[in-house]
N, C-alpha and C positions, 0 to 999 in steps of 0.2 A: 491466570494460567496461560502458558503460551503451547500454542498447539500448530500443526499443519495444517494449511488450511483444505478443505476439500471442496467439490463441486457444487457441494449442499451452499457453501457460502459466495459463488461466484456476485450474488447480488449484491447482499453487502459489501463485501470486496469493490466491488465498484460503488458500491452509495459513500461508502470510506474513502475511497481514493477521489470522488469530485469535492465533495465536502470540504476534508481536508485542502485540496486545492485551491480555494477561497483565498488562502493568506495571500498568494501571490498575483492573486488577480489588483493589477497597477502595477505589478514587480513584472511578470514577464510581459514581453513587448506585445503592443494590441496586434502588430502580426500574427502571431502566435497562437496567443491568448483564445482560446473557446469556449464557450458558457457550460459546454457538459467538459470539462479539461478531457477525460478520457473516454471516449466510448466504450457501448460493451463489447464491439467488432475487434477493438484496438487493443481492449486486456484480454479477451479471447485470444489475438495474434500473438502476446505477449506469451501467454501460457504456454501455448501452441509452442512456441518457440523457445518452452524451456525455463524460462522464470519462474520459480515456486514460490506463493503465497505461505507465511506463515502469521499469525496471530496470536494477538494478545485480548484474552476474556477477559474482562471483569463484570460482576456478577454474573457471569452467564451470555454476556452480551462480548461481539467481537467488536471491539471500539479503535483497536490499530493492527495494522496490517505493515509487512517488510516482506519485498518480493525477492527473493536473491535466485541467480544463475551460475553455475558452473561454464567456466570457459579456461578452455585448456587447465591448465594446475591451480588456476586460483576461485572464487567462488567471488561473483560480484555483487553488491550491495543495489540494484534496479531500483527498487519503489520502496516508500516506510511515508505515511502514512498515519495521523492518528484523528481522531473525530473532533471536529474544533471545538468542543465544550470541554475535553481535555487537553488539548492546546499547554505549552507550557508545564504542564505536569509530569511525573516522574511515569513513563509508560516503557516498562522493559524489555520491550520485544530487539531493540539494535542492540542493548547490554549482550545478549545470550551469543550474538553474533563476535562480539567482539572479544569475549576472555573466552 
């Protein structure tokens, strides 16, 4: 089920978004690169600033997250997100965004 997400899930949402993070740790530059990739200060900011969490349940459990933002006339694609044990699998939460 893909649902909005609300405040009840801020923590997830962030346990989702470092997790996932993981593939790119070697990929982005060890500049960069930090062991918690986002804080909770940083998706707090993000919210704050208008990025809306939406997710995807399976059984019950929110396992992929896509942040998208309205700016000016078009709606931007921010953050997606999915829990690395689903990795590679069919997770439809950017389908809904795109048709």
């Amino acid at each position: 089920m893909i649902r909005k997400c609300t405040g009840l899930d801020f923590h997830t949402i962030h346990a989702i978004i470092n997790d996932a993070a993981q593939a790119y740790k070697g990929v982005i530059p060890a500049d960069r690169w930090h062991d918690e990739y986002m804080t909770k200060e940083e998706l707090r900011h993000e919210i704050d600033e208008g990025v809306e969490f939406w997710g995807y349940e399976d059984h019950g459990e929110l396992v992929g997250v896509m942040g998208i933002q309205p700016v000016l006339d078009v709606t931007l694609i921010r953050h997606a997100y999915v829990r690395t044990n689903l990795r590679n699998k069919y997770i439809p939460v950017v389908r809904v965004f795109l048709t």
